[in-house]
C-alpha positions, 0 to 999 in steps of 0.5 A: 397126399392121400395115395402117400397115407393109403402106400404106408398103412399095414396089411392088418389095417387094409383089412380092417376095413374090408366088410363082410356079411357072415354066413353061420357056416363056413365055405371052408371045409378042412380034411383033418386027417391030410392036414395033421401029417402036412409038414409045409402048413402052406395055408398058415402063411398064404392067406393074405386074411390069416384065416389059417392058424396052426394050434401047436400042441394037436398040429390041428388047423384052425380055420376063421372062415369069417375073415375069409376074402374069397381069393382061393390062395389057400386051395390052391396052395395046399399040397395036400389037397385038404381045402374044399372051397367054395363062395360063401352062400348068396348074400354072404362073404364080402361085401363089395362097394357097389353092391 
């Protein structure tokens, strides 16, 4: 029965329950100049956090690096190469149950 309720919650409520120890910087460094000429925005739609936002009127990518789940789909996907990445400090990012 509880596997049934845990198949039917959304994304965004998994997520909710994800618990994080915010760094004051980010892990996330993005290269404006590569990222205003992207026409694939790749990072806005491979996150699984939503961590990439694209503000419209600049064609500027908005990173909320404290959502971050250290996958690394983002690096990985961008055609451009503008993503450094790298894991939050010690201590910071995603907490894991055990630790």
């Amino acid at each position: 029965m509880q596997e049934n309720i845990e198949n039917e919650k959304s994304i965004q409520d998994k997520l909710a329950t994800i618990k994080y120890n915010c760094d004051s910087e980010t892990h996330l460094i993005l290269n404006q100049e590569k990222c205003v000429n992207c026409k694939e925005k790749t990072c806005t739609f491979i996150c699984p956090a939503n961590v990439y936002s694209s503000d419209g009127a600049s064609g500027k990518i908005v990173v909320q690096y404290e959502n971050c789940l250290e996958c690394g789909a983002c690096r990985i996907s961008c055609p451009n190469g503008a993503i450094e990445w790298h894991y939050p400090k010690a201590g910071h990012g995603v907490v894991l149950k055990h630790s």
